[in-house]
C-alpha positions as CSV (number, residue, x, y, z in Angstrom):
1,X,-16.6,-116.5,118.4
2,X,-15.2,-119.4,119.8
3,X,-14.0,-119.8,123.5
4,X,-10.3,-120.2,124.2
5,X,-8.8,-123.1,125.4
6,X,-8.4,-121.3,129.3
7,X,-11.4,-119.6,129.1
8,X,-13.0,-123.5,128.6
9,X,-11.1,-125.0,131.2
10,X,-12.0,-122.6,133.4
11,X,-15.2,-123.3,133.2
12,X,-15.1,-126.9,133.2
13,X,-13.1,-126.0,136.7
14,X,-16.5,-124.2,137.9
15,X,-19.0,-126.4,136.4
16,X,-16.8,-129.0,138.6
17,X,-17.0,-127.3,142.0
18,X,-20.3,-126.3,141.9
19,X,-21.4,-130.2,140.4
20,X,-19.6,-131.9,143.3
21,X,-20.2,-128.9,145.9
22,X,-23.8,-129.3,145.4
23,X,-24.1,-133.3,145.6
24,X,-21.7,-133.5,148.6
25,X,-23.8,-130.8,150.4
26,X,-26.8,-132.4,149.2
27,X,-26.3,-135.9,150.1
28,X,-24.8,-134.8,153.6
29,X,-28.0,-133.0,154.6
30,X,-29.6,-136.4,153.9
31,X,-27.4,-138.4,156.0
32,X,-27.3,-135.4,158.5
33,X,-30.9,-136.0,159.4
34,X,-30.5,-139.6,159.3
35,X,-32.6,-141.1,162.1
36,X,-34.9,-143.7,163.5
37,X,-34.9,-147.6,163.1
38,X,-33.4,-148.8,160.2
39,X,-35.9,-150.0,158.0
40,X,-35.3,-151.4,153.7
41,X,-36.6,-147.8,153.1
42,X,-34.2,-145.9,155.2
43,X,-31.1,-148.0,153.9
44,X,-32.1,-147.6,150.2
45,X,-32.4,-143.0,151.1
46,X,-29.1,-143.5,153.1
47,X,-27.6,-145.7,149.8
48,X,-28.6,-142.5,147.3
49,X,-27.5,-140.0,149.5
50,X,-24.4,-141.6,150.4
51,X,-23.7,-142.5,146.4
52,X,-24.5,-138.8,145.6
53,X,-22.2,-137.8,148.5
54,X,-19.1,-139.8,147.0
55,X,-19.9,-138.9,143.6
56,X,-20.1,-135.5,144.3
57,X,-16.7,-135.5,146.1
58,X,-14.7,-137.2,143.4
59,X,-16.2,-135.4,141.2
60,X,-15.3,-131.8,143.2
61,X,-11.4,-133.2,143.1
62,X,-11.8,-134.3,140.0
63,X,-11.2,-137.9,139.6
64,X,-13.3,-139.7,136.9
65,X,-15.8,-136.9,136.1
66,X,-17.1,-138.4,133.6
67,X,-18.0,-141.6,134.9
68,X,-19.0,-139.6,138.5
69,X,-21.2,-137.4,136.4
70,X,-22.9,-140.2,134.5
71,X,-23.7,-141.8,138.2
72,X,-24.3,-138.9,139.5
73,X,-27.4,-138.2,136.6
74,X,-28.8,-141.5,137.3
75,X,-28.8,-141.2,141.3
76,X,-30.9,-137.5,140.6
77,X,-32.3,-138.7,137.5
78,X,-34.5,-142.0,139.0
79,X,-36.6,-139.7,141.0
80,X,-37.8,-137.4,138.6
81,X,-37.9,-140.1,135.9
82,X,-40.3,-141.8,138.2
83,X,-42.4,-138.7,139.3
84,X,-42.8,-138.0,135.3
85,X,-43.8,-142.0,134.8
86,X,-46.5,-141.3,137.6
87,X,-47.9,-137.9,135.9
88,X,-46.2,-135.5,137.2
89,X,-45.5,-132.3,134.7
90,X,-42.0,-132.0,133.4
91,X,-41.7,-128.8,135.3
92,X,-42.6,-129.7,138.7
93,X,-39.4,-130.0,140.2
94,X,-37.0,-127.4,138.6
95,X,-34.5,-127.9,141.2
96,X,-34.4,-131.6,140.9
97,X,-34.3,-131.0,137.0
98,X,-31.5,-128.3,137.0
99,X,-29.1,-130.4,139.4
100,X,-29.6,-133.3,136.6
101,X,-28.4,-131.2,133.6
102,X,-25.5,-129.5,135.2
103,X,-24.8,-133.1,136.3
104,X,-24.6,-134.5,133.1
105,X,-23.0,-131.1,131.2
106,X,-20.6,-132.2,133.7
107,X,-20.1,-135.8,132.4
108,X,-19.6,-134.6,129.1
109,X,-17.8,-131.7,129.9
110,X,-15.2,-133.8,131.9
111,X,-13.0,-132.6,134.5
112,X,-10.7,-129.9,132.3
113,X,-7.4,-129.4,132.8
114,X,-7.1,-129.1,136.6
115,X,-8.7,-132.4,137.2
116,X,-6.0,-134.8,139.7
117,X,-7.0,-137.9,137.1
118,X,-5.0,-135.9,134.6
């Protein structure tokens, strides 16, 4: 049975929210417990976090989700490609790993019919 074109577009409308809710909230609590001297490797964790943060906010209003998304997957998808490239297991980080495929169902989904780039 096929979905309807609401049913869809509501979901695309929650997959959004929760997508950009998520990596705004994320990428705040990063900068939120921003402190010390600023050294190459604090500016590079403040530069993901505040990437994922604006991401995640155009993305939760809904202004190129697509191209958000796809930045989006490669912000959260550098650290567990690396882990994996170092021998971690696949598995090891499920949350990591989940945030990245809702990311990018999102930048293939696209931001559906209540999206303000419409």
């Amino acid at each position: 049975m096929a979905a309807s074109k609401t049913r869809t577009d509501w979901a695309l409308f929650l997959l959004r929210l929760a997508v950009g809710g998520m990596a705004v909230l994320q990428g705040f609590e990063v900068l939120r417990h921003a402190h010390g001297a600023i050294t190459l490797s604090h500016a590079s964790t403040w530069g993901w976090a505040l990437g994922e943060l604006v991401c995640g906010a155009l993305i939760l209003v809904g202004l190129w989700v697509p191209l958000m998304g796809l930045i989006l997957v490669a912000v959260l998808g550098w650290p567990l490609v690396h882990s994996w490239i170092h021998g971690a297991g696949l598995l090891s980080n499920l949350g990591g790993l989940f945030r990245l495929l809702v990311g990018l169902a999102c930048a293939i989904g696209g931001g559906g019919m209540w999206a303000m780039d419409r």
